[in-house]
C-alpha positions in Angstrom: 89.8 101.8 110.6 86.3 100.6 111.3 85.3 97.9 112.3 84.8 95.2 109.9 87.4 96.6 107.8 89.3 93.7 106.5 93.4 93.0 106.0 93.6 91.9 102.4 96.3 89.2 103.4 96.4 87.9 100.4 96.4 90.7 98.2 99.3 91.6 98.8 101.3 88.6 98.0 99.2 87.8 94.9 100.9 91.2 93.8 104.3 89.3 94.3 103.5 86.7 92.2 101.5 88.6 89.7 99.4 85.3 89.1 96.7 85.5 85.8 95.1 82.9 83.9 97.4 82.9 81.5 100.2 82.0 84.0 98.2 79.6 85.3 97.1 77.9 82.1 97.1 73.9 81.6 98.7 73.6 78.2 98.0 70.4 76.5 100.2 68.6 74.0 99.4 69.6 70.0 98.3 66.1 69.8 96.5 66.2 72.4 94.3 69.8 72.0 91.8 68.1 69.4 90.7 65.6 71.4 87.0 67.0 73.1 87.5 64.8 76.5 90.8 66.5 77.0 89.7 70.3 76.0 86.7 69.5 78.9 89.3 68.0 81.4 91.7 71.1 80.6 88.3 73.2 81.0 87.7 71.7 84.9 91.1 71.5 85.7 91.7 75.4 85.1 88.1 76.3 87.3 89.6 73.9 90.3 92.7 75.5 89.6 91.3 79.2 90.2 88.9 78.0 93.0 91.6 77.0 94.8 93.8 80.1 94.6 90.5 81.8 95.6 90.5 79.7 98.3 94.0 80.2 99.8 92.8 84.2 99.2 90.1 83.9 101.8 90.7 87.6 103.4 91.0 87.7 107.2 88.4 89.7 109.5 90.2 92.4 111.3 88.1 94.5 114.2 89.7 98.1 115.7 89.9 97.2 119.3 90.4 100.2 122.0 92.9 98.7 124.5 93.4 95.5 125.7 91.4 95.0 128.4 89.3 91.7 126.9 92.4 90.4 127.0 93.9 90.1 130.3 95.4 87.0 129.6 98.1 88.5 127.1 98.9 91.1 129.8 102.6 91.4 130.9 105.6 92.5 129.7 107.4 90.6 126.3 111.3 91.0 125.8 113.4 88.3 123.2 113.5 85.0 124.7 111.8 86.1 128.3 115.2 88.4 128.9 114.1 91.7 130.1 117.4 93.3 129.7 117.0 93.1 126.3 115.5 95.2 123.5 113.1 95.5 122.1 110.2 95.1 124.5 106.6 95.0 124.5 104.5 96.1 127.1 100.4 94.6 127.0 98.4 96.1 129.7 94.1 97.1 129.7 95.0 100.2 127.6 96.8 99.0 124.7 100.2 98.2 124.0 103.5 99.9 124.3 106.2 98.9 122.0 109.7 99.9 123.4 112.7 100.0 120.3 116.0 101.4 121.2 115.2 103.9 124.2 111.9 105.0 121.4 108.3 104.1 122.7 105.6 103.8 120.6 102.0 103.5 122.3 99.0 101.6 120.3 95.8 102.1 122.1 93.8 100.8 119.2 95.1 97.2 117.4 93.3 95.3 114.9 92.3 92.2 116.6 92.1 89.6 113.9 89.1 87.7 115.0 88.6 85.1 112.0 92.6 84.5 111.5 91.9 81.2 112.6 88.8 80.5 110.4 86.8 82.5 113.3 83.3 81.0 115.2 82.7 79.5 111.8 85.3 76.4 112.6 85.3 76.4 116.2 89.0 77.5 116.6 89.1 77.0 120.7 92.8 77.4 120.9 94.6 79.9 122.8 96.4 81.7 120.2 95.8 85.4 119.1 96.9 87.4 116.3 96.3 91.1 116.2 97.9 94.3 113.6 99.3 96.8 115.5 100.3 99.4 113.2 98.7 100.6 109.9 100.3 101.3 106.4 97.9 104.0 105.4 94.3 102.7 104.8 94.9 99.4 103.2 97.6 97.3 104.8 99.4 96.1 108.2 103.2 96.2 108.1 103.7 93.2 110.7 101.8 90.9 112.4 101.6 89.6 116.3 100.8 86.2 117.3 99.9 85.6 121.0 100.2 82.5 122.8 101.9 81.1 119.2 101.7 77.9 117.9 99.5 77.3 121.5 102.2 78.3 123.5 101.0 80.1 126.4 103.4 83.3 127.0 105.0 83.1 123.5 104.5 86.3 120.9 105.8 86.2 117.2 106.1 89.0 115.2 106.7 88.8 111.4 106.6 91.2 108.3 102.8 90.8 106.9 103.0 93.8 104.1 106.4 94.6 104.7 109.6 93.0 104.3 108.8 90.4 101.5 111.3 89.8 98.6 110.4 92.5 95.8 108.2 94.5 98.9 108.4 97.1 100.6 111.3 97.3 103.6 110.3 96.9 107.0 110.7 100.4 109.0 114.3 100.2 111.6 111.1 99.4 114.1 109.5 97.2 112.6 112.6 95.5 112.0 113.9 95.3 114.8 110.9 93.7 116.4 110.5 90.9 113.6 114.4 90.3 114.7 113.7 89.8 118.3 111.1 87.5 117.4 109.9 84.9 119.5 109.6 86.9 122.6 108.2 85.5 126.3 107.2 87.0 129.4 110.2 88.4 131.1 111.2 86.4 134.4 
């Protein structure tokens, strides 16, 4: 993907709810519907109503990296609570990362760094964390996402189901499932 590509975060789970205006709608009491002050308040409260489900749609900037190398800081090697003698692992280094699943590897050389996850230079996020899409479903969609330093918690990584593995969704591949399951992971020691 190009850069500046986006990951249509929300997209994807307004498909789960299958929201319209019609399920949505403010329904006022028969008594009430004559009355012109109510029909106006009904009127605003259904625009706020959609401006704020717009709102929690805001779509997330995601930029094709190659490697890792901007980010020495997330380098090392990432097993389920710090334990390197268990699976699965992931290994961050300059050129990418290399996810290890059951004896399989699986080398990414080109993650989605999502820049604005955190509302971007716009809001002044100065925290440590950083969240990045490793893997692609197709063109349109990331099947898990990867949170460095989570919750500002230098050496912590999450990974959770983004456009996999929600009720009614699509399944998580055995991969991807087993690295949502090892979730949180540390640095070994």
């Amino acid at each position: 993907m190009a850069a500046g590509n986006t990951a249509w975060r929300c997209r994807h789970r307004t498909g789960r709810f299958n929201p319209s205006v019609q399920g949505y709608a403010i329904a006022l009491s028969p008594r009430l519907s004559g009355d012109p002050y109510m029909q106006r308040l009904t009127s605003i409260l259904r625009i706020a109503s959609l401006g704020l489900l717009a709102g929690a749609c805001l779509q997330v900037q995601a930029v094709e990296i190659n490697g890792m190398k901007d980010f020495s800081d997330l380098h090392g090697r990432y097993a389920p609570a710090g334990n390197c003698k268990r699976q699965p692992q992931i290994v961050v280094d300059a050129g990418g990362m290399t996810f290890e699943v059951a004896g399989a590897k699986a080398r990414v050389t080109n993650p989605e760094f999502a820049a604005s996850y955190f509302g971007g230079a716009s809001d002044n996020y100065e925290g440590i964390s950083r969240v990045f899409f490793p893997f692609r479903n197709g063109q349109d969609g990331y099947p898990i996402i990867m949170m460095f330093n989570a919750e500002e918690n230098k050496g912590i990584l999450t990974i959770a189901g983004h456009d996999e593995g929600w009720k009614g969704g699509p399944a998580l591949t055995p991969r991807n499932s087993a690295l949502v399951a090892g979730s949180p992971y540390s640095r070994c020691k």
